[in-house]
TISE-377236 format. One line per 5 residues: number of its first residue (from 1); their letters; for each residue z, x, y negated of C-alpha. Coordinates in steps of 0.25 Angstrom, whole numbers, plus 5000, padded with zeros to 4 digits. Example, Ala and Ser with C-alpha at 12.3 -4.5 7.8 and 13.67 -1.06 7.14 Angstrom:
BEGIN
1 = as = 5031/5049/5018 ~ 5029/5055/5004
***
This chain:
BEGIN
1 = xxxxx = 4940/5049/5068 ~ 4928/5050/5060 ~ 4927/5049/5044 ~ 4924/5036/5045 ~ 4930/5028/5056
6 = xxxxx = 4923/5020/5065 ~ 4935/5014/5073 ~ 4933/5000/5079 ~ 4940/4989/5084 ~ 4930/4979/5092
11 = xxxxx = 4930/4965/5091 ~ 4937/4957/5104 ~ 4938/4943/5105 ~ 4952/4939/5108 ~ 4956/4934/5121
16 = xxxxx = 4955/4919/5124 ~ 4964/4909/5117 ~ 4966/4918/5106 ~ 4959/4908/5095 ~ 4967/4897/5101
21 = xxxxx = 4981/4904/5098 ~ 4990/4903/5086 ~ 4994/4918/5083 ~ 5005/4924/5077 ~ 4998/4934/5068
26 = xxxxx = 4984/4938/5063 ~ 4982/4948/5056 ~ 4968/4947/5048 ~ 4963/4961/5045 ~ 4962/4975/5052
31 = xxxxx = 4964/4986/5041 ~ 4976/4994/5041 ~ 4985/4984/5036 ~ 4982/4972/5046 ~ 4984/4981/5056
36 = xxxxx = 4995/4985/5054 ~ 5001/4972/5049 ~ 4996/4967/5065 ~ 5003/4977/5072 ~ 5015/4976/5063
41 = xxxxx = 5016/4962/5070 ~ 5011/4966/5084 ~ 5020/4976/5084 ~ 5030/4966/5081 ~ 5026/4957/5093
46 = xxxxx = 5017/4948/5085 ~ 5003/4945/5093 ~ 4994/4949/5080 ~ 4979/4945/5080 ~ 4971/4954/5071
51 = xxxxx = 4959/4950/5063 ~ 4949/4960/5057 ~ 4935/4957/5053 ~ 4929/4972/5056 ~ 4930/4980/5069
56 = xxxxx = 4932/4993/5061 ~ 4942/5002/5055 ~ 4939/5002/5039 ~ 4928/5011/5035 ~ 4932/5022/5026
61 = xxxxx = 4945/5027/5022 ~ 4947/5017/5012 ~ 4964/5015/5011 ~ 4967/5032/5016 ~ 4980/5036/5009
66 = xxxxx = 4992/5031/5018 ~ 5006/5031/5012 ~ 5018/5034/5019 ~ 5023/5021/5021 ~ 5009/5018/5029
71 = xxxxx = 5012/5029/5037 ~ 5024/5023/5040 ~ 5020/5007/5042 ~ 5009/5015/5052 ~ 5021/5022/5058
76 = xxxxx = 5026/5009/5063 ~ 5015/5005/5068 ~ 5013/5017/5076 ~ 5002/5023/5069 ~ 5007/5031/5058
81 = xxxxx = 5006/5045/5066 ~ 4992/5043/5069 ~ 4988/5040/5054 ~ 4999/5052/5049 ~ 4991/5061/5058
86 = xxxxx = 4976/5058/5055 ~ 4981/5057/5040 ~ 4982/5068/5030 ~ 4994/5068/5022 ~ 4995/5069/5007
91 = xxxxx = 5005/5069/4995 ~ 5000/5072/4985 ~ 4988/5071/4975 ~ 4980/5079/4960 ~ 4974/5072/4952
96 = xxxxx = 4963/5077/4941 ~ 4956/5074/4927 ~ 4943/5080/4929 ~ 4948/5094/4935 ~ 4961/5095/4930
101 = xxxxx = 4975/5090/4938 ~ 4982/5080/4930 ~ 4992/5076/4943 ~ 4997/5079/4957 ~ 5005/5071/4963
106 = xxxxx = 5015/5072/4978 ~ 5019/5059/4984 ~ 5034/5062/4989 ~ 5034/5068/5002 ~ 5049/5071/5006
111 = xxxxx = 5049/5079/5019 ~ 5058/5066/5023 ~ 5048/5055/5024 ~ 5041/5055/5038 ~ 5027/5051/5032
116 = xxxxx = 5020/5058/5022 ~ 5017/5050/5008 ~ 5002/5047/5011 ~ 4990/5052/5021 ~ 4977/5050/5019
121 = xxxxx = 4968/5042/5032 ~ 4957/5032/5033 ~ 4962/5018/5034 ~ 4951/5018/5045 ~ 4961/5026/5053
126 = xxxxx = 4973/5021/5050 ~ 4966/5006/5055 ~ 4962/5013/5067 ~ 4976/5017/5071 ~ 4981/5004/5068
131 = xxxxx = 4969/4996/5076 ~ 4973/5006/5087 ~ 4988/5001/5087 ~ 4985/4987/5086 ~ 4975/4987/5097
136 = xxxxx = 4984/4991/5107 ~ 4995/4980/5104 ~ 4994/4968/5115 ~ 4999/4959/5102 ~ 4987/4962/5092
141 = xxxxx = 4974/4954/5096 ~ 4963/4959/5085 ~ 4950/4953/5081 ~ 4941/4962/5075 ~ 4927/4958/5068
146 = xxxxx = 4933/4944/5065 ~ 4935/4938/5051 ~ 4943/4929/5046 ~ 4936/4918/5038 ~ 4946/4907/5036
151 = xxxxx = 4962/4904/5034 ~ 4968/4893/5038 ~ 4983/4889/5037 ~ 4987/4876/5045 ~ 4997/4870/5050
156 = xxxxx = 5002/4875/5066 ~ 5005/4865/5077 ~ 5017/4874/5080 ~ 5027/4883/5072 ~ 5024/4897/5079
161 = xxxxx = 5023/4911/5075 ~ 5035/4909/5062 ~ 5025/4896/5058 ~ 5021/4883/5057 ~ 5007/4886/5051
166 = xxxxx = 4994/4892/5056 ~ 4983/4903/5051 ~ 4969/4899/5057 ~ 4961/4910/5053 ~ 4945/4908/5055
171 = xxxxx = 4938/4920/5061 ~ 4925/4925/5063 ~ 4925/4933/5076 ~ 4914/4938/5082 ~ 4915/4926/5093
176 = xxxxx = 4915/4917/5082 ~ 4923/4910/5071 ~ 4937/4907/5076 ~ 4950/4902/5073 ~ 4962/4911/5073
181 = xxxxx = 4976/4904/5073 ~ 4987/4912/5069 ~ 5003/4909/5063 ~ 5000/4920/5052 ~ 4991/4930/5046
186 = xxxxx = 4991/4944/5038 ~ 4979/4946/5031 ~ 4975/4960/5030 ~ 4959/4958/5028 ~ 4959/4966/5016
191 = xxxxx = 4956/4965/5002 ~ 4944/4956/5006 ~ 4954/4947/5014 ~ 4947/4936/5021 ~ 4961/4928/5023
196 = xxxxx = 4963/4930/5010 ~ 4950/4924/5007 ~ 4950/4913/5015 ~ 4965/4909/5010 ~ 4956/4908/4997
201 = xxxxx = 4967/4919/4991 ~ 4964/4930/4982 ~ 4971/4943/4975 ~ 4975/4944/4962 ~ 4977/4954/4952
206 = xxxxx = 4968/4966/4947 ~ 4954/4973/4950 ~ 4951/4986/4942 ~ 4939/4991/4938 ~ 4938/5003/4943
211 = xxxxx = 4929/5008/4956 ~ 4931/5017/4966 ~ 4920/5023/4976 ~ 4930/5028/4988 ~ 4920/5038/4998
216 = xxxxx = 4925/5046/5010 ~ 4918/5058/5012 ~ 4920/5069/5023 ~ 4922/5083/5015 ~ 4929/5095/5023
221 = xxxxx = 4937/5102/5012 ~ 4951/5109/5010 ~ 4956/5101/5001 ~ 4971/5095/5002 ~ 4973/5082/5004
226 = xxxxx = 4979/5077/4992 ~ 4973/5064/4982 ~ 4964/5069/4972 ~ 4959/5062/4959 ~ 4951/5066/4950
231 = xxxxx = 4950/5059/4934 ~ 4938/5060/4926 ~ 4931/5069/4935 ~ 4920/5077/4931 ~ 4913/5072/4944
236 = xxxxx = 4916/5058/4939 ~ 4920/5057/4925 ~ 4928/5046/4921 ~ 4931/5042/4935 ~ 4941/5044/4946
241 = xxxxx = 4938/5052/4959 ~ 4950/5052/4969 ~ 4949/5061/4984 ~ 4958/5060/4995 ~ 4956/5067/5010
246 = xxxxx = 4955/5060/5021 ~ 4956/5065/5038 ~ 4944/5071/5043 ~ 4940/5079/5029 ~ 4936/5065/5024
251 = xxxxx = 4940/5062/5009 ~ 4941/5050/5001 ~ 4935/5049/4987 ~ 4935/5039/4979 ~ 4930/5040/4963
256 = xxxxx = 4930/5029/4953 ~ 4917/5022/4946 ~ 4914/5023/4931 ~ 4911/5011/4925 ~ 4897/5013/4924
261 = xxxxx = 4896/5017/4938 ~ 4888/5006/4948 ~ 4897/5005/4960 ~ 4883/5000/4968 ~ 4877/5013/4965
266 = xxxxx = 4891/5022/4968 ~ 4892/5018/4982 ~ 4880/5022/4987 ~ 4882/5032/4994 ~ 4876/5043/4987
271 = xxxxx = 4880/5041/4973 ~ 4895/5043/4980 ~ 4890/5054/4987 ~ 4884/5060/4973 ~ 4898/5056/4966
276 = xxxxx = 4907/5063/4977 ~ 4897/5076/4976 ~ 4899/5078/4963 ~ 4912/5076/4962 ~ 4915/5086/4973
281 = xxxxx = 4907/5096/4967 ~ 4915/5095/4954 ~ 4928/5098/4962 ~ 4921/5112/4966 ~ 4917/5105/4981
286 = xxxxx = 4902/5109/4977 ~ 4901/5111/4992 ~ 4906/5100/4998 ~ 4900/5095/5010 ~ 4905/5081/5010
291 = xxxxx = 4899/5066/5016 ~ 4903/5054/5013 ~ 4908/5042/5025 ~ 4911/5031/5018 ~ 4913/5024/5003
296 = xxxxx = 4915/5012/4997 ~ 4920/5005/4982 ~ 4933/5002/4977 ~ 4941/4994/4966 ~ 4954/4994/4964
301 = xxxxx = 4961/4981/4962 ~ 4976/4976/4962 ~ 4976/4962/4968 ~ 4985/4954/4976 ~ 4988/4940/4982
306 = xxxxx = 4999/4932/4975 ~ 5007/4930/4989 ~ 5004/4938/5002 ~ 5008/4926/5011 ~ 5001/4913/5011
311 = xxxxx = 5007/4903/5020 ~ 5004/4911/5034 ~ 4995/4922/5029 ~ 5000/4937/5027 ~ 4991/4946/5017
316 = xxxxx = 4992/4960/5018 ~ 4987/4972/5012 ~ 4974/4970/5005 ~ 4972/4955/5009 ~ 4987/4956/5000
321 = xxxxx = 4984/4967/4989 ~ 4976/4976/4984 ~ 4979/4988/4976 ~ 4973/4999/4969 ~ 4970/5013/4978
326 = xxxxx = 4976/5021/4968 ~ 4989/5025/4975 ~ 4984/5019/4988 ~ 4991/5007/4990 ~ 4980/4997/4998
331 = xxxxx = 4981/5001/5013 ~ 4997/5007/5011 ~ 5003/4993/5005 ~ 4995/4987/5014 ~ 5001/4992/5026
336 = xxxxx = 5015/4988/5019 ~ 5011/4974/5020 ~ 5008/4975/5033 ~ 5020/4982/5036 ~ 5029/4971/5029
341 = xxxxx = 5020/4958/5036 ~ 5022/4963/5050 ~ 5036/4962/5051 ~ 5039/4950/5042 ~ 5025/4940/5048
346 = xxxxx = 5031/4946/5063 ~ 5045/4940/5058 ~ 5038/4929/5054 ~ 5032/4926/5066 ~ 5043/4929/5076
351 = xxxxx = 5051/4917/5068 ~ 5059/4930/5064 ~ 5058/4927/5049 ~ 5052/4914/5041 ~ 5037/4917/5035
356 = xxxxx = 5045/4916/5021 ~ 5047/4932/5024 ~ 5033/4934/5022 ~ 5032/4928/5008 ~ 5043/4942/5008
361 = xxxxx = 5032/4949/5013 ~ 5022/4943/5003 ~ 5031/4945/4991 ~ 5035/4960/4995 ~ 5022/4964/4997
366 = xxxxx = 5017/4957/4984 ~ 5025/4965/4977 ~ 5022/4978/4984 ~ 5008/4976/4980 ~ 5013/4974/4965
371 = xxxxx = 5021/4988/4966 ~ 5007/4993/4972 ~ 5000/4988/4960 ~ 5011/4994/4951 ~ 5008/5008/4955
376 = xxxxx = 4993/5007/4957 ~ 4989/4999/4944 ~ 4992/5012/4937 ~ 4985/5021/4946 ~ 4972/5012/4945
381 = xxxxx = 4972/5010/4930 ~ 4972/5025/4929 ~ 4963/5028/4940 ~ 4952/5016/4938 ~ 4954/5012/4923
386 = xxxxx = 4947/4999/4922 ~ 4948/4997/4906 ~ 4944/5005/4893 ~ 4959/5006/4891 ~ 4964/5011/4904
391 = xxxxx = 4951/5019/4904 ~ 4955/5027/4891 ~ 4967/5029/4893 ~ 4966/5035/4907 ~ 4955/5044/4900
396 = xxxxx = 4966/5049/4890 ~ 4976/5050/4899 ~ 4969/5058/4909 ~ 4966/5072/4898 ~ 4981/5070/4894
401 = xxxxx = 4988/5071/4909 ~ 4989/5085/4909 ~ 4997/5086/4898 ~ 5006/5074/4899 ~ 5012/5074/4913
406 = xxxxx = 5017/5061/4911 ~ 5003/5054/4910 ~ 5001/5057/4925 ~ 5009/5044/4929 ~ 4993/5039/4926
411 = xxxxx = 4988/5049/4934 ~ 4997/5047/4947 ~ 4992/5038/4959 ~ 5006/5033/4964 ~ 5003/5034/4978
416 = xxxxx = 5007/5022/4987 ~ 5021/5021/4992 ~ 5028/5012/4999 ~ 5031/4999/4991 ~ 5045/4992/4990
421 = xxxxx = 5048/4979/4993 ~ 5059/4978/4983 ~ 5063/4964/4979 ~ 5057/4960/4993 ~ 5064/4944/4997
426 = xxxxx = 5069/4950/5011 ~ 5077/4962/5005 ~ 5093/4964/5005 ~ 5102/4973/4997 ~ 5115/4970/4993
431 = xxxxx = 5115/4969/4976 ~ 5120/4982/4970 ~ 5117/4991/4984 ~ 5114/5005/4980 ~ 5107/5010/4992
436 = xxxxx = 5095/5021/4988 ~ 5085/5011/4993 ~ 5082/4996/4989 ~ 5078/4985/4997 ~ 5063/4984/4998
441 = xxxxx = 5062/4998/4997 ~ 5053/5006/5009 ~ 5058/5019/5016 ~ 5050/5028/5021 ~ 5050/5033/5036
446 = xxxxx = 5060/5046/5034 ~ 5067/5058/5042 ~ 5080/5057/5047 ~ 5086/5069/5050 ~ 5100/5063/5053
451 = xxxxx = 5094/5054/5062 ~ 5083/5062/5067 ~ 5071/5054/5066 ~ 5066/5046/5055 ~ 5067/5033/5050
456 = xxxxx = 5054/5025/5057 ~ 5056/5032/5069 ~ 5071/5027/5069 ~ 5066/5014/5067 ~ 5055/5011/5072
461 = xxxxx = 5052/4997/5065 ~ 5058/4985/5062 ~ 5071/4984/5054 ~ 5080/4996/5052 ~ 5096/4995/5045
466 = xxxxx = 5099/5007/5041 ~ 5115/5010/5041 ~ 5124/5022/5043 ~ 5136/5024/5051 ~ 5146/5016/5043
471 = xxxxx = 5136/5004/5040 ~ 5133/5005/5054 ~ 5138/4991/5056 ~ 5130/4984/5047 ~ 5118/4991/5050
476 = xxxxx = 5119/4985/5065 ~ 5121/4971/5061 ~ 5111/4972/5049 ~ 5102/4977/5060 ~ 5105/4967/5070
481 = xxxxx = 5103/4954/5061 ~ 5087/4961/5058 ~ 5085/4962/5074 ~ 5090/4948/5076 ~ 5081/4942/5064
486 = xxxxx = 5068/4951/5066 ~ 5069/4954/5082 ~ 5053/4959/5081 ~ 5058/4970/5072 ~ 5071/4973/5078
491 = xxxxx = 5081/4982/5068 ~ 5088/4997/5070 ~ 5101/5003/5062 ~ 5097/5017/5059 ~ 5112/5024/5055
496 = xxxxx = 5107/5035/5047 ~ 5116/5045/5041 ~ 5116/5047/5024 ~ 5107/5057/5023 ~ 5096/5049/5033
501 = xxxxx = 5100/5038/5023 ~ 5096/5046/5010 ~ 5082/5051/5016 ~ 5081/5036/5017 ~ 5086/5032/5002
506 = xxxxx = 5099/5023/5007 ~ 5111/5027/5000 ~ 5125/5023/5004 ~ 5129/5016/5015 ~ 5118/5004/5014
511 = xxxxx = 5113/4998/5027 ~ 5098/4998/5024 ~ 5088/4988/5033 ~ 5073/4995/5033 ~ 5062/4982/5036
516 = xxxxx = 5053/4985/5046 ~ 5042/4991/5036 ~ 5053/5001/5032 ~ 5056/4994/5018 ~ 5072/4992/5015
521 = xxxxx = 5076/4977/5017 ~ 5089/4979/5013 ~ 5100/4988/5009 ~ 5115/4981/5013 ~ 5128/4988/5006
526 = xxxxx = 5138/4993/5012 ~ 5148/4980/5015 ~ 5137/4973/5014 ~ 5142/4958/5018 ~ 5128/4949/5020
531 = xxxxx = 5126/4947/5036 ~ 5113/4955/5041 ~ 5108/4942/5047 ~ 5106/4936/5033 ~ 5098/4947/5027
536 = xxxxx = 5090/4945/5041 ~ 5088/4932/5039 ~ 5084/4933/5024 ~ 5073/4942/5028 ~ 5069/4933/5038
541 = xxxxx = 5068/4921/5027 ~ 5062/4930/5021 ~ 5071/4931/5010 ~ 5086/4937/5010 ~ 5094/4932/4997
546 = xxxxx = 5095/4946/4993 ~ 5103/4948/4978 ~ 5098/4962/4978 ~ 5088/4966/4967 ~ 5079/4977/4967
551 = xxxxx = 5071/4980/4957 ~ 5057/4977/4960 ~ 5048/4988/4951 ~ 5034/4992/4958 ~ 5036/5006/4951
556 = xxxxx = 5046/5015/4950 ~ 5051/5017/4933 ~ 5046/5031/4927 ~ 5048/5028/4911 ~ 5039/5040/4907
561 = xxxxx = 5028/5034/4919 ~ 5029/5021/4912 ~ 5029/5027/4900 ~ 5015/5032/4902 ~ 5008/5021/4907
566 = xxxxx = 5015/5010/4898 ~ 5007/5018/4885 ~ 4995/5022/4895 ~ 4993/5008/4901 ~ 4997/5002/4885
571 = xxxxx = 4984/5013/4880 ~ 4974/5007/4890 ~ 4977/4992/4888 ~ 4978/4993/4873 ~ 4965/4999/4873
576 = xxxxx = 4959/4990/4882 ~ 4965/4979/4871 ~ 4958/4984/4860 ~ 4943/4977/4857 ~ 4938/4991/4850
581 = xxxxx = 4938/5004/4849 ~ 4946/5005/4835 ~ 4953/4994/4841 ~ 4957/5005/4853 ~ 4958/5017/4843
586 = xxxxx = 4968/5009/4837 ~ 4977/5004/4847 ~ 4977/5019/4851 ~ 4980/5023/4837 ~ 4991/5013/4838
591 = xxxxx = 4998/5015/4850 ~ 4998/5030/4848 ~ 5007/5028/4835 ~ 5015/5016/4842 ~ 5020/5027/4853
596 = xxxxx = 5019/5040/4843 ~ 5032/5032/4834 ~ 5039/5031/4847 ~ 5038/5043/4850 ~ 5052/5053/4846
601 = xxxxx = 5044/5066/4844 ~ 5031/5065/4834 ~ 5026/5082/4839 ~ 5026/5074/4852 ~ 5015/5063/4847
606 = xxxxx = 5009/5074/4839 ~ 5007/5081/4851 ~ 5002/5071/4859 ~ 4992/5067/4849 ~ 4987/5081/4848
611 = xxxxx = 4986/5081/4864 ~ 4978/5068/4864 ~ 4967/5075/4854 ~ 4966/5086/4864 ~ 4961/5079/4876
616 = x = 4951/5071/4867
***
């Protein structure tokens, strides 16, 4: 593949009759996330039409660092190898003020897990992979260079497909404007949705100031491939330049705006190319032989729908949610969604389960997108601060990192991880169950050694109960009542042995039911009295009449983290507040004596006054 891939998937107009059908599925959109929704439910046995207004893969890299629990969805897919290989692998990160490194950062990378934390690739490759599965499936009809203009919901003659209602999506295809008829849609047309559009819906919540110009450039070089980011640098000064390597000795480079910048002006092509020069120069690269393939603008923003289901329309991934990509969240929760939607929209359509299991899907996910925000709110204030407080404070904070540890809780990019679903309507875990793990929770593909072979490939996909030889019992008839509910997806007992259970994180004698996505459903006691069939049912209604509470908290606690950010986030909107710059002297004034008499030790304020003079 070259730098900038070209691959494409010509437009054929379907077979005849095809406009005349009802169809079970369409899936509206061809980036990573709709295909892979699409052959989620082909793989499933649902015939699947996709629709996809270009005929290409994306240009540019755009979404690059892959988590491990997309490499895992791809696994199931059977694509996960082929983006493994073409990717590079990294854990770990440095970051700089100006030229000094204020952090660095390793993702955990037990030797246990079977997929490392993160590679980087092109999301141009990772849809070519994906088109390239979903074209040889006999169930999946696709319609490239066709938009959809209009959405419809009425009424349906008959009850088919889990519904008595009916999409009619309006197309322009290149043979004309048609009318596609389907039971149910997922949108996964992107941050500029046209579903959504036509559906007159819109996404709410927060668009921040900042700009970013993203580049991919080829430049041979030996250096590691790690995330790079530099603060205030000389190159740039008080911006925000960020580098990551790519296949192919191409690397990504993506550096904020200043206020005062034109953002017309900045993308033309050689004002980036004058920027990237100079910058390389100032790392010592004054020989750089480097050329630039493709660039584009960004913004961040933090918006979302209310509700992910409307009536009989899905949204998935950015036609849901958009988030920030600090910590690279976009195209890695994306891929969760699709993950979730498949199985449940198959159940759905099989007359497996009621559609009322995907307003579980639309809750779950909603609130994955909140834990999403919850991480990466921080990570952009810091990085793209919009306001003179936020500003300010980051420009304080910055001198002062190297001799305060703790202010690099600022600093850290809290790289995407797989969200938990804890609190989710179709969870089950007997009330006071101490079992290591949580329903909701996800867990990751592992080794084990006991059983000699990890846990997907044990697996496969669909649902797995996960007993030992003494809950052997339970485990069957647990795993039995899943098949008979959800036949599309089948279920397996794994008996594994204590230690394969503690690589895992189940502690005890608790039969654990994985979903299909590899999320824990629920966790059942030993003795556990309620008959599998009910909890099957539940998730089938969509909802079980669990009493098990979990606490739902987007973050993990660290008191000395939230410490720092409590006073850091208080400085900037206090600052932001005043009308002045007495006004703002003062409040700084003040705030400095409020925490000074809370303080136990005054050499310790003395100190850090005297430090805070320094770095003027």
């Amino acid at each position: 593949m070259s730098a900038l891939n070209t691959f494409t998937v010509p437009h054929t107009p379907p077979a005849p009759g095809f406009w005349d059908e009802v169809h079970p599925v369409t899936v509206v959109g061809g980036g990573p996330v709709g295909l892979t929704t699409a052959l989620g439910l082909v793989r499933r046995g649902i015939p699947t039409v996709l629709v996809e207004a270009r005929d290409t893969v994306s240009v540019g890299s755009r979404a690059i660092c892959t988590s491990r629990h997309s490499l895992e969805i791809l696994d199931r897919l059977g694509v996960g190898d082929r983006v493994q290989e073409r990717s590079l692998v990294w854990d770990r990160g440095k970051s700089f003020y100006r030229d000094q490194q204020i952090l660095e950062f390793v993702m955990p990378n037990d030797e246990k897990f079977v997929r490392p934390p993160m590679v980087n690739i092109s999301q141009a490759d990772i849809e070519q992979y994906l088109w390239e599965a979903l074209l040889a499936e006999p169930g999946a009809t696709v319609l490239t260079s066709c938009e959809v203009t209009g959405v419809q919901e009425v009424p349906a003659s008959a009850a088919a497909h889990g519904t008595d209602r009916t999409v009619e999506l309006t197309v322009s295809a290149p043979e004309g404007e048609r009318t596609l008829r389907t039971a149910w849609v997922a949108a996964a047309d992107g941050a500029r949705s046209a579903v959504r559009r036509a559906m007159d819906l819109r996404l709410e919540g927060t668009s921040y100031e900042g700009r970013y110009v993203i580049a991919d450039i080829t430049w041979v070089n030996d250096w590691p491939t790690e995330r790079f980011v530099w603060f205030d640098p000389e190159s740039n000064r008080g911006s925000t330049i960020i580098m990551h390597k790519q296949p192919d000795d191409v690397w990504r480079v993506d550096y904020q705006l200043r206020d005062e910048d034109d953002p017309e002006h900045e993308q033309r092509p050689e004002v980036i190319r004058a920027r990237i020069t100079e910058h390389l120069e100032w790392l010592g690269e004054t020989d750089a032989q480097w050329e630039m393939v493709w660039s584009s603008l960004y913004s961040a923003r933090a918006l979302a729908l209310e509700d992910f289901r409307h009536g009989n329309v899905v949204f998935v991934g950015d036609a849901a949610h958009l988030v920030p990509i600090f910590g690279v969240r976009g195209m890695n929760s994306g891929l969760e969604d699709a993950a979730t939607a498949s199985w449940q929209l198959a159940a759905v359509v099989l007359g497996a389960a009621r559609p009322a299991l995907l307003d579980a899907y639309a809750a779950e996910r909603r609130y994955a997108w909140e834990q999403n925000i919850s991480n990466a709110t921080l990570s952009t204030l810091f990085m793209t601060p919009g306001t003179f407080g936020y500003k300010a404070s980051r420009e304080a904070v910055l001198p002062l990192i190297g001799a305060r540890p703790a202010l690099r809780h600022l600093v850290d990019p809290r790289q995407s991880s797989a969200t938990h679903a804890r609190g989710s309507l179709i969870n089950w875990g007997t009330p006071g169950s101490r079992a290591g793990i949580h329903p909701g929770d996800p867990v990751a593909d592992t080794h084990l050694p006991d059983l000699g072979t990890t846990l997907y490939r044990a697996t496969d996909r669909g649902f797995t109960v996960i007993g030992t030889r003494g809950t052997a019992e339970p485990a069957r008839r647990t795993a039995d009542a899943f098949a008979a509910q959800f036949p599309q997806e089948g279920a397996r007992v794994l008996e594994l042995s204590a230690a394969d259970r503690a690589l895992l994180g189940i502690e005890g004698e608790h039969v654990v039911v994985l979903r299909p996505e590899g999320l824990v459903l629920a966790v059942l006691a030993p003795g556990e009295t309620t008959e599998p069939t009910g909890i099957a049912a539940g998730v089938a209604a969509g909802r079980t009449g669990s009493r098990y509470v979990t606490e739902r908290r987007t973050r993990t606690p660290d008191p000395e983290a939230e410490t720092v950010e409590t006073v850091w986030r208080g400085i900037s909107e206090g600052l932001d507040a005043a009308d002045d710059d007495g006004s703002r002297v003062a409040f700084l004034a003040k705030a400095v004596l409020l925490l000074a008499t809370n303080h136990p030790e005054p050499a310790a304020v003395r100190e850090a006054l005297d430090l805070a003079a320094q770095q003027r």
